[in-house]
C-alpha positions, 0 to 999 in steps of 0.5 A, a space after each residue: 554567508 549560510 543564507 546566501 547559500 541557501 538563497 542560491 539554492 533555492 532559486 535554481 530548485 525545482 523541488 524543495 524538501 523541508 525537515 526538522 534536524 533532530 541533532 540541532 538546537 533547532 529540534 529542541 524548543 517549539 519557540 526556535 522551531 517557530 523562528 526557524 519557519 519564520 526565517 524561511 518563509 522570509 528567505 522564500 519571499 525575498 527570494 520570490 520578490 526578487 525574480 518579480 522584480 526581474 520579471 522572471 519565474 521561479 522553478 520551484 514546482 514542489 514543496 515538501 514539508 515533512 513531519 515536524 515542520 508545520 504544527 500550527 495551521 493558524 500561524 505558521 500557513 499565512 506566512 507563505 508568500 505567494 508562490 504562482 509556480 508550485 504545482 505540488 503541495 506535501 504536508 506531513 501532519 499528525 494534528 487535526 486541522 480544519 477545513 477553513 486552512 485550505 482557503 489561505 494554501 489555495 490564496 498562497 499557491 493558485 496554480 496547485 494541481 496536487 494538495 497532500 497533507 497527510 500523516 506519515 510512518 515517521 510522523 507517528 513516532 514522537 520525537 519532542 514535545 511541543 507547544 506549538 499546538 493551535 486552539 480548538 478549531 471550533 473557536 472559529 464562527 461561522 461568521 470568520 468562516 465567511 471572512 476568511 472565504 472572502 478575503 482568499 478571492 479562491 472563490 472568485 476563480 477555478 482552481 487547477 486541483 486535480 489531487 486532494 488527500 486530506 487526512 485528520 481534517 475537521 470539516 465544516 459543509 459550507 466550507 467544503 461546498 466552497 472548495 468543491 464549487 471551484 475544483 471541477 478538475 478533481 479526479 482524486 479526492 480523498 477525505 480521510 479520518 474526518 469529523 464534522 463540525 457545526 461552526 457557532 452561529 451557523 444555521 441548519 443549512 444542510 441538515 434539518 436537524 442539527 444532530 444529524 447522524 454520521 450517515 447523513 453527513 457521509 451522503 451529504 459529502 458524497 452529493 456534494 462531490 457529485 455535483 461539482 465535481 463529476 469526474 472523480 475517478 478516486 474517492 476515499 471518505 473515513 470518518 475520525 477513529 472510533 467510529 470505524 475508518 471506512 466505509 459500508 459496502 453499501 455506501 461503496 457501492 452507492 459512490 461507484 454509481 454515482 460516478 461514471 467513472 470510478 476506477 478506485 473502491 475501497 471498503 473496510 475489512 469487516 465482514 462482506 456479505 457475498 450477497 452484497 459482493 454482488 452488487 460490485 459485479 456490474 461495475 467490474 470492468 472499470 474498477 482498477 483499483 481496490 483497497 480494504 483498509 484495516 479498521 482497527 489494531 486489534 484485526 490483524 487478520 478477516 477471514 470473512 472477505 471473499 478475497 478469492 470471489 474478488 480475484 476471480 471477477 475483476 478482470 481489470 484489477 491492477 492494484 488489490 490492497 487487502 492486509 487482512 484479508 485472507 486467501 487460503 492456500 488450499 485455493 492456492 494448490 490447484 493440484 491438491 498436492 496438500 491433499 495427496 501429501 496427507 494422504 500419503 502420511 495417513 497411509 504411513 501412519 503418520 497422522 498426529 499432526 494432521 487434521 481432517 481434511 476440510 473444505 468448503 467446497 471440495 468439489 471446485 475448491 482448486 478450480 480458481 485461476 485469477 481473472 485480473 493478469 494486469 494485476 500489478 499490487 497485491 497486498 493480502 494475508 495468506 492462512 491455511 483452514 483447518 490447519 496451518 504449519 511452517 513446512 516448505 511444501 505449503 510455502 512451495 504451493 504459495 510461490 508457485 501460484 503467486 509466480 504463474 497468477 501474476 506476470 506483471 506484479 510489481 509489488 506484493 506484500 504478504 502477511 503470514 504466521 509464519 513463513 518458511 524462507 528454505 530454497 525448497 519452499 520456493 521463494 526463488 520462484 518470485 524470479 519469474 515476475 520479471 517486473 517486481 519491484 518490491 517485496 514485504 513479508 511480514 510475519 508473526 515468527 522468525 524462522 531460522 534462516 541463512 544465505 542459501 534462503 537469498 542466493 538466488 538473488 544474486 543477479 549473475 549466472 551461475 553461481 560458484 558456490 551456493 551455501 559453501 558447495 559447488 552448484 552441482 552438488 547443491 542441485 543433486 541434494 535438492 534433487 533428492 531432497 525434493 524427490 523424497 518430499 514428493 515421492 509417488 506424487 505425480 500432478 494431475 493434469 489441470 485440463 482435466 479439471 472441468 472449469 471455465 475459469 481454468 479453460 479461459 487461463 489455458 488460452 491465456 497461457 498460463 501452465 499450472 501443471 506443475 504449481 505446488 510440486 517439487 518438479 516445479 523447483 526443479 524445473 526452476 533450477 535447470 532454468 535458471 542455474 543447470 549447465 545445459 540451460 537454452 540460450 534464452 534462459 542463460 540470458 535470463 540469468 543475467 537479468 534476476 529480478 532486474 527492476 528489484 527496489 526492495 525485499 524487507 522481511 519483518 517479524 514479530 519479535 522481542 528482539 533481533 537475531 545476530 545473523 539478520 545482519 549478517 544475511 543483510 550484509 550478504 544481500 548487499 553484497 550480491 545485489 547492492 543496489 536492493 534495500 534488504 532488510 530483517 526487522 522487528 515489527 511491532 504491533 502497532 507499527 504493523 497496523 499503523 504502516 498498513 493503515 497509513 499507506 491505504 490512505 
């Protein structure tokens, strides 16, 4: 009757999904996880046989196998039955594998347009052990090799491969040649955390000598994509662990001028020389995308990326994947409110925790305005030079400009030591980007918090009450809260400011009078909540962030604090349909979610 269900189900699926339930007998035992694979490749091919029979087709487009179910490439792929509809391939896999293993998925499935096996979050949390591990690879000679090849027929026509992203692959040149030779359309390749392998009995074909270095290697695979498949417009190559992820802006750069139509870089985040940074300049106007992967756990932040050079030039970037890299604030306040706030307390003898004043280039430092408007994904870290600290008013610098610099974001991830989430400190002004989507914060501390830091994500105008008082009241507090802060502070005018960059941003339209200063708050909340608000804006209100999928805050915590729950509780009630969440993050958890998903 069970199998009858499934067998229905089955055969009406567009898409499956297939995972280990970790509270069945079937998770406890490699021997009954086998079996279980077994009995549903057998109902897949019952299933297959009979709509061949019927000479009808299948409408399954999309198999799923998440992490856990596919741990023996050697004896669990051949059991695939032939599958002529599927057009998308996931595999979630921690466990190295071998390039030979593409030739039976590519014979089980030759309509395949999009091939993912890669490892996930989840899947780097073991949950058993297991036996089922395959033996090394390199058991495999170079004779099987050309068995294994032939008996595919994969190379006797031309694949319908578009996407191919290959994690914790070991590779073996010829067999690599042979996928490559018969998949002209790829437009994303990605080859990620590999290692190189000389079969046994295989001659020096490649290399004249058979210790050739990893950087022969890395340019044998970048020619080899380069002349069978031509219109690559993203590609990602990283050796194995140990070795560094990535790879040098010099080879970067040489993939970008060996493919006309190149639209991703991504480089590691070790230290760019602006020298160097240069030579991206001439392939400013297609690069779309640009991630800089972290290299390791222990290099949480890279002060040494010219992540303001890289805003300020590519004036295509829509997606910018940068965890480590830090933009400092000070390039942030565009009206040196920082500078005009320290002043003020030296002049009022308050000078213990100040530091001098540092910049390194006082003279245009505030003079940057993004070149790249379109810019939809930002991940970056934010810091302070000489000095940082949790007030609002730097956090008010932060969202201000993020709020004006991008119009259409619709995810922004932000790594700071700490951040101060208070009404004053801005965080409503995210409001602006009518298109955000989603919104990580990640931090190295908790900072007190409670519902007046999240009202404003209430979807409806005009709040009642707002943390236990009546709008008005609130507002009057702000008001003079924020007018004390910013006392005597009066925002220059930025076209003042003798830059080109911020005339260009004037004619785009962009207002930064009023970025990092109370007023801007202020401003803000006669917008958004003050009863004489315009017609426009009161539809505004109606329409909070209306695309939101998700806002997560994470720290670096020993253990959660009793009121994170409450504040989640608080969030779905204003806006249930938002995955709000406060969590703990650890270390390696942070830079394995960072690492995984800029792969």
């Amino acid at each position: 009757m069970v199998e009858r269900i499934i067998i229905e189900r089955i055969s009406s699926a567009n898409n499956i999904i297939v995972k280990v339930d970790g509270d069945t007998p079937v998770a406890g035992t490699s021997k009954q996880l086998l079996n279980s694979w077994v009995t549903m490749m057998g109902i897949l091919s019952s299933i297959v046989q009979d709509h061949n029979d019927r000479q009808r087709h299948l409408r399954l487009r999309t198999i799923h196998l998440r992490e856990g179910i596919l741990e023996n490439f050697a004896v669990q792929l051949p059991q695939l039955p032939v599958l002529t509809t599927l057009w998308t391939l996931r595999i979630d896999v921690i466990v190295r594998w071998d390039v030979i293993h593409l030739f039976t998925i590519l014979k089980a499935c030759p309509n395949l347009e999009e091939l993912s096996v890669k490892p996930t979050y989840a899947a780097e949390i073991p949950y058993r052990s297991t036996h089922l591990a395959a033996n090394r690879d390199f058991a495999i000679t170079s004779q099987a090799e050309f068995s294994i090849m032939n008996k595919s027929n994969v190379q006797k026509t031309l694949t319908r491969l578009r996407m191919c992203s290959l994690h914790n692959i070991t590779i073996a040149l010829p067999a690599l040649r042979a996928i490559l030779e018969v998949s002209p359309l790829l437009s994303i390749l990605d080859l990620s955390q590999c290692e190189h392998l000389v079969r046994p009995g295989e001659t020096a074909t490649f290399f004249d000598d058979q210790r050739a270095n990893s950087l022969n290697y890395t340019a044998f695979i970048i020619r080899l994509a380069r002349q069978h498949c031509p219109n690559l417009k993203s590609f990602r190559l990283s050796t194995a662990p140990g070795s560094g992820h990535g790879l040098s802006i010099l080879v970067a750069i040489s993939i970008l001028n060996t493919f006309p139509h190149m639209e991703e870089c991504n480089l590691t985040d070790q230290q760019i020389d602006p020298v160097l940074l240069k030579s991206l300049n001439a392939v400013t106007n297609r690069i779309t995308t640009l991630n800089i992967v972290p290299i390791h756990p222990s290099a949480t932040y890279s002060s040494g990326i010219l992540l303001r050079e890289i805003l300020c030039t590519f004036q295509h970037l829509v997606h910018l994947r940068a965890p480590t890299a830090v933009y400092y604030i000070e390039d942030m306040d565009l009206n040196d409110i920082q500078g005009q706030l320290d002043t003020s307390i030296r002049k009022r003898g308050f000078t213990r925790y100040l530091s001098p004043p540092i910049r390194d280039d006082p003279d245009i430092a505030r003079q940057y305005i993004w070149a790249c408007r379109g810019l939809k994904t930002l991940h970056m870290a934010v810091g302070y030079r000489p000095f940082d600290s949790n007030s609002t008013e730097r956090t008010l610098v932060i969202f201000g400009f993020l709020s004006r610099m991008c119009p259409q974001l619709q995810e922004l991830h932000i790594k700071r030591w700490t951040m101060n989430l208070k009404f004053a400190g801005g965080l409503s002004l995210l409001t602006r980007l009518q298109d955000l989507e989603r919104v990580r914060i990640q931090t190295d501390r908790y900072y007190w918090a409670d519902e007046e830091c999240f009202s404003w994500l209430k979807s409806a105008a005009l709040p009642s009450t707002w943390g236990g008082l009546t709008y008005p009241l609130v507002h009057r507090r702000a008001r003079n809260d924020l007018r004390q802060r910013y006392r005597k502070l009066l925002p220059p005018e930025v076209a003042n400011a003798e830059s080109k960059l911020v005339e260009r941003g004037q004619e785009l339209g962009i207002e930064l009078a009023k970025v990092g200063h109370g007023d801007d708050l202020l401003d803000w909340m006669d917008d958004h909540y003050g009863v004489g608000a315009s017609a426009s804006h009161r539809k505004e209100r109606l329409t909070t962030l209306p695309k939101l999928q998700s806002f997560w805050v994470e720290f670096l915590e020993q253990q959660e604090r009793p009121e994170w729950k409450r504040l989640e509780a608080f969030v779905a009630g204003i806006r249930p349909s938002v995955d709000f969440q406060m969590r703990i993050l650890s270390d390696n958890a942070l830079y394995s979610s960072s690492f995984l998903q800029y792969h």
